[in-house]
N, C-alpha and C positions, 0 to 999 in steps of 0.2 A: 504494500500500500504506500502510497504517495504519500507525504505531509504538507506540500506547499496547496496553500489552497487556489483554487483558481476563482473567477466574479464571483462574491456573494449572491446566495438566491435570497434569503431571508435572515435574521438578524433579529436580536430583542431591539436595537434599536427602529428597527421597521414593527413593532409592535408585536411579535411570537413572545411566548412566556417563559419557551426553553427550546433551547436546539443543542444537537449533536452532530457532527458530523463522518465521513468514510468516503476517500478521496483513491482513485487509483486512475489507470490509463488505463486508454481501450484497446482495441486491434489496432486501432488506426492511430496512436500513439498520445492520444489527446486525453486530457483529464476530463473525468466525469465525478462528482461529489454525488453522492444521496445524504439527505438532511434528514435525522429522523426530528422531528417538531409537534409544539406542543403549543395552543391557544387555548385559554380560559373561555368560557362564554359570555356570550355579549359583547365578546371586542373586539378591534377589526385590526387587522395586520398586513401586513402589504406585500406583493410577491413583485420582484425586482426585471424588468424587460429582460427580454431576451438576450444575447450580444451577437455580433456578427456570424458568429462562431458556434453559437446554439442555435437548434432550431425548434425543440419546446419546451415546454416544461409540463412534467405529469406529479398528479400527488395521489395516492395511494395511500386511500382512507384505511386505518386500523379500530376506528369506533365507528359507535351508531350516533347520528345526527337528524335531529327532528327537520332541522332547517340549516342548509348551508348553501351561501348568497358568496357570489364570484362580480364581481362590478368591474367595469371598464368605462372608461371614457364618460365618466359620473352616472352611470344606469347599473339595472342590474342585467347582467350578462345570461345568466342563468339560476336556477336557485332549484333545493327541493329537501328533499328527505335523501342521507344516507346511510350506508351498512358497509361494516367490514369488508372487503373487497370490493370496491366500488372506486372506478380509476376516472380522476380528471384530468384530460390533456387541453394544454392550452400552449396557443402560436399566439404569433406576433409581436414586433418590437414596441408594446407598449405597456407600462405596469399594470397590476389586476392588485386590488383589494380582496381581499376574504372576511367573510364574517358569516358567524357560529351562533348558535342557538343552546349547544351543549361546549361540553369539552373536548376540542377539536386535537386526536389525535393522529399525524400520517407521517411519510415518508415522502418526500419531494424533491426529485432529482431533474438534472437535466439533461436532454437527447442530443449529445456536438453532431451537429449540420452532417461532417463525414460520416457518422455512423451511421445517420441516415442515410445517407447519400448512396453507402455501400450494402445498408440491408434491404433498401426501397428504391433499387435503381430504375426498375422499370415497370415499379407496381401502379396499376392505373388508378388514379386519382376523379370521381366524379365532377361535374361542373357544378352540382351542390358542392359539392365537399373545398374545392375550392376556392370559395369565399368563407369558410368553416373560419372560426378563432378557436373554439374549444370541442372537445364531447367529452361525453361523460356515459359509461357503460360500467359495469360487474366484470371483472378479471380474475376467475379462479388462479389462474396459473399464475398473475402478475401477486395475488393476495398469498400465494404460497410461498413464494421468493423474499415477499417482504418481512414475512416471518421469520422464513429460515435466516434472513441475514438479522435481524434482532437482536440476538444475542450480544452482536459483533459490536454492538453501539457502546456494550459497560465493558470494554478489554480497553487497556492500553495499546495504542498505535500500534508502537513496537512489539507486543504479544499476540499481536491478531493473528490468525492460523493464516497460511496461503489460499483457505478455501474463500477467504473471505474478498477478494479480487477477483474470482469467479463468479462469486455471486451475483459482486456488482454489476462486473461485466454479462452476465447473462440476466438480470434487468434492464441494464440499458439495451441489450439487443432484442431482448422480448417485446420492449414495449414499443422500441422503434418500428419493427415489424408490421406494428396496429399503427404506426402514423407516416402513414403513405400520402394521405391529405395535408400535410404540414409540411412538404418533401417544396414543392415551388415556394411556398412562403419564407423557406429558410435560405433557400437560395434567391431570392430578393433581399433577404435582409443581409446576405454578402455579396451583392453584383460589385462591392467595390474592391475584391477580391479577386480570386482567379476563380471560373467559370466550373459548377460540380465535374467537368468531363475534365479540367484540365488539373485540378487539385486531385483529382484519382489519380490521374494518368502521374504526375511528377508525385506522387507518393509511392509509387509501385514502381517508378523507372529509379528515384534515387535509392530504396530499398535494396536496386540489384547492386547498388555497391562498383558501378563499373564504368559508369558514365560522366562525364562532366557537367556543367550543370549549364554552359551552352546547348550541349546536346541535347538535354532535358527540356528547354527552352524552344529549341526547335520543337521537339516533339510535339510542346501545347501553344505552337505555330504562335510563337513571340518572342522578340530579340530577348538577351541575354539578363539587358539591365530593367527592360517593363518585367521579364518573370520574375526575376530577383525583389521587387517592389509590391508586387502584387501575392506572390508568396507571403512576405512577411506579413504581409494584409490577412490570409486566410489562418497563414501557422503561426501567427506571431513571434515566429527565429525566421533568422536568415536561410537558406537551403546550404550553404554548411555547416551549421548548426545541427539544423535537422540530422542531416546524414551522420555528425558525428553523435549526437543523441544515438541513435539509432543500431551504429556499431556498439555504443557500449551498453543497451541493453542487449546486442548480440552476446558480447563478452559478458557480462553477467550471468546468463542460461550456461553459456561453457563452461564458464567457472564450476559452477555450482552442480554440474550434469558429469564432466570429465575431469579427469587427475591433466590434463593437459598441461603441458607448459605456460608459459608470458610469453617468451619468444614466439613459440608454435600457433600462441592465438591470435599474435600481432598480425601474423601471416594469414591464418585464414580467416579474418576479418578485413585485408583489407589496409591494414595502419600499415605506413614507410617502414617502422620498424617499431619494437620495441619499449624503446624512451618514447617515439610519439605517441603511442596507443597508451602509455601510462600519464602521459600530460594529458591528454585529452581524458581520459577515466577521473582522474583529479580533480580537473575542472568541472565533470558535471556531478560526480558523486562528492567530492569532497576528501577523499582517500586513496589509497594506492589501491590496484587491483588485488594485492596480494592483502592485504591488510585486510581490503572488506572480503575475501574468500572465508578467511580465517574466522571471520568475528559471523559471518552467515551460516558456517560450519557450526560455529561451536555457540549457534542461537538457542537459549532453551525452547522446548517447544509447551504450549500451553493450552489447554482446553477450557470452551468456552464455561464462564459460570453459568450454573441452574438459573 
């Protein structure tokens, strides 16, 4: 799991009563947070827009609610009666108030634009659906996930099991799955970005580890220094950034999977040599590769509390 957090979705200073959070990366290298949160009744709290970078945000009810009112743009957006397992998605770049009738407990995460982008490439979207900002439906499967990650909210950061990055990540990709209609809204809210066909494509060609990032460039038919610009726009790092990001969560899994060498991993990852692949590991971990081998190795492992 991840510690640095990325945009705030909610906050006691936006009026929540208590939040926790559980921060990790997706497939597609990008930080996803679930919030689990907590609203007294009668009060209203505020759930924070989108960013370029997201494309919704779902909350996954864990109580029953006589009445719960979603407002936008000073109206109300939607309202009714809830029940455990009963999921709210909501699009668009603009903030949503909530307000409760009971004691408002869920989980509220957000879906990065990429993951959509990659789980709902070419799922059809209705011309209702469209114009859609929210829906609201019953989600066994989404209700069982939220459960099963629970637990993970009273561990410490650093004791949380590995299962607990799966979980996330298999949330965030369940529920993307169900937001095919929110798939063009999110990509309008980054056209100032690089275009969903072209932030795939320079995600998958720098991945291969072989290219230069002219070539890359060409690929999403744009000179050198617009992709390099418009990049930073979608990934907020430069694309060598990315790329070295990305060798050293290669080097990470080796580490941790094979007795391999430093030298041997330098090489098949890709680094000049050796010293670079340990400069570059430094600077995004903060440690020597060997050092954090050792201290991963000999992590205690720990099970969730009752």
């Amino acid at each position: 799991m991840r510690g640095r957090p990325n945009t705030a979705i909610c906050g006691k200073d936006l009026g929540w009563s208590s939040i926790s959070t559980l921060t990790c990366q997706t497939l597609e290298h990008v930080e996803v947070t679930v919030i689990h949160a907590t609203l007294e009744a009668g009060h209203t709290a505020i759930l924070e827009p989108c960013t370029a970078e997201q494309a919704c945000t779902v909350i996954l009810h864990l109580g029953t609610i006589d009445r719960f009112e979603l407002h936008a743009r000073g109206g109300v957006l939607w309202g009714g009666r809830r029940t455990p397992g009963f999921v709210s998605v909501i699009a668009g770049p603009q903030a949503f108030s909530v307000k409760t009738s009971h004691r408002l407990e869920a989980l509220i995460l957000r879906i990065p634009r990429l993951s959509l982008l990659r789980i709902a490439p070419e799922l059809p979207a209705t011309r209702k659906q469209n114009h859609q900002e929210a829906t609201d439906s019953y989600d066994p499967v989404g209700h069982g996930l939220g459960l099963a990650l629970l637990p993970a909210f009273r561990i410490a950061a650093e004791s949380r099991p590995r299962s607990t990055t799966h979980l996330v990540r298999a949330m965030c990709y369940h529920f993307a799955s169900k937001c095919a209609w929110a798939r063009d809204k999110s990509a309008d809210a980054g056209r100032r970005g690089l275009a969903p066909w072209q932030a795939l494509t320079a995600e998958n060609l720098l991945e291969r580890g072989d290219l230069q990032v002219r070539e890359v460039a060409e690929a999403c038919q744009l000179s050198a220094r617009h992709f390099a610009r418009l990049f930073r726009v979608t990934f907020q790092r430069s694309p060598h950034t990315f790329l070295v990001e990305r060798r050293v969560d290669g080097l990470k899994r080796l580490l941790l999977s094979t007795d391999v060498s430093l030298a041997d991993a330098a090489v098949q990852l890709g680094f000049a040599d050796q010293a670079s692949m340990s400069r570059s590991f430094r600077q995004v971990v903060g440690t020597s590769p060997g050092a954090w081998r050792t201290s991963q190795r000999h992590r205690p492992k720990s099970t969730p509390s009752p």
